[in-house]
C-alpha positions in Angstrom: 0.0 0.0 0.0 1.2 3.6 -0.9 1.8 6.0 1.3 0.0 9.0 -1.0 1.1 11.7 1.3 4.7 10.8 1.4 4.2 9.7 -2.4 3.5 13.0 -3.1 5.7 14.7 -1.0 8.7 12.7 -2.4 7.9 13.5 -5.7 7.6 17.3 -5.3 10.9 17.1 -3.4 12.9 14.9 -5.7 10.8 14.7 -8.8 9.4 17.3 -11.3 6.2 18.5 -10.6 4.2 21.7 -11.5 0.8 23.0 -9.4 -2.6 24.0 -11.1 -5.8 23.2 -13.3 -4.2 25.2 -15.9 -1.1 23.0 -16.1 -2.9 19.8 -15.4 -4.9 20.4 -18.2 -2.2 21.4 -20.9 -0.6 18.4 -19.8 -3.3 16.0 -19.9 -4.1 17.2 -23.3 -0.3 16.8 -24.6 0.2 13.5 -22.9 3.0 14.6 -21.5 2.7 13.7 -17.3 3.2 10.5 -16.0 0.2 10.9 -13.6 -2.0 13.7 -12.1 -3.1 14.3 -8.8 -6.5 15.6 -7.8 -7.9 16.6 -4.8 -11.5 15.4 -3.9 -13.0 19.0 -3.9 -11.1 20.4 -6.6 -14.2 22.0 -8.6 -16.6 19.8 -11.0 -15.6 21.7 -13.9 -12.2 21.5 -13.9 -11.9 18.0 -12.7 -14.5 17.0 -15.6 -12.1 18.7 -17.9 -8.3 17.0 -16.9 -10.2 13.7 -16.5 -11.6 13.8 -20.2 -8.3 15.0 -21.8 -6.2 12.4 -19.3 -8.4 9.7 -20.7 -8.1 10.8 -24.2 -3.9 10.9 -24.0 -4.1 7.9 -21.2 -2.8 10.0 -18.9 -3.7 8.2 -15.2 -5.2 10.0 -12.4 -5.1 10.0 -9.2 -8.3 11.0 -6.8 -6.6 12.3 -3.8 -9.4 11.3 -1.0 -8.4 14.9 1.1 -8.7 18.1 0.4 -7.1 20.6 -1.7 -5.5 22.3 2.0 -4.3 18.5 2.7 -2.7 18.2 -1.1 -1.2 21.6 -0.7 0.6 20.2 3.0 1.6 16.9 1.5 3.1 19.2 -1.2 5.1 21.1 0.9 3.3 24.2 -0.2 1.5 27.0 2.2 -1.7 27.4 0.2 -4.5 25.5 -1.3 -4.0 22.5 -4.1 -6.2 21.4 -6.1 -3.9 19.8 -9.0 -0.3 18.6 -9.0 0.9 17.2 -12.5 3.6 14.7 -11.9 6.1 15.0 -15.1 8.9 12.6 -13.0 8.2 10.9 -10.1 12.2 11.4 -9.0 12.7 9.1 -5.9 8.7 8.7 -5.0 6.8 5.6 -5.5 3.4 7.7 -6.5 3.0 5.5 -10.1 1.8 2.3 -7.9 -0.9 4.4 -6.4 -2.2 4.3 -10.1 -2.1 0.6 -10.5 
């Protein structure tokens, strides 16, 4: 079992990652992430929008069960996340959470 938390903290740390719908959504459409992360109340709208695009390029996702406050902690990062685009997972272990 993955520790998503640490996962993700890992990967922001020793990975490359980039934060936001905007950037989860180019990326989705370009195919060009190895997984996204999304937190459970990251707005309908957007999360409607990266999850058709991901599917279309087979880009997995990840529902992230917290909120976007808890995503933007186990980020590292002071303020609220609702997306994390995971280009390269670096040291983390985040791609099992997909399987």
């Amino acid at each position: 079992m993955v520790d998503l938390d640490r996962s993700i903290n890992v990967a922001t740390k020793s990975g490359k990652t980039e934060f936001g719908v905007k950037r989860a959504i180019k990326a989705a459409k370009n195919g060009d992430a190895q997984v996204i992360v999304m937190a459970s109340n990251a707005p309908e709208e957007f999360k409607e929008d990266v999850t058709r695009y991901a599917s279309l390029s087979e880009v997995p996702i990840i529902e992230y069960p917290k909120s976007s406050q808890d995503l933007g902690i186990a980020c590292g990062r002071p303020h609220l996340t609702a997306f994390v685009t995971v280009f390269d997972a670096g040291d983390s272990d985040i791609l099992q959470a997909v399987n």
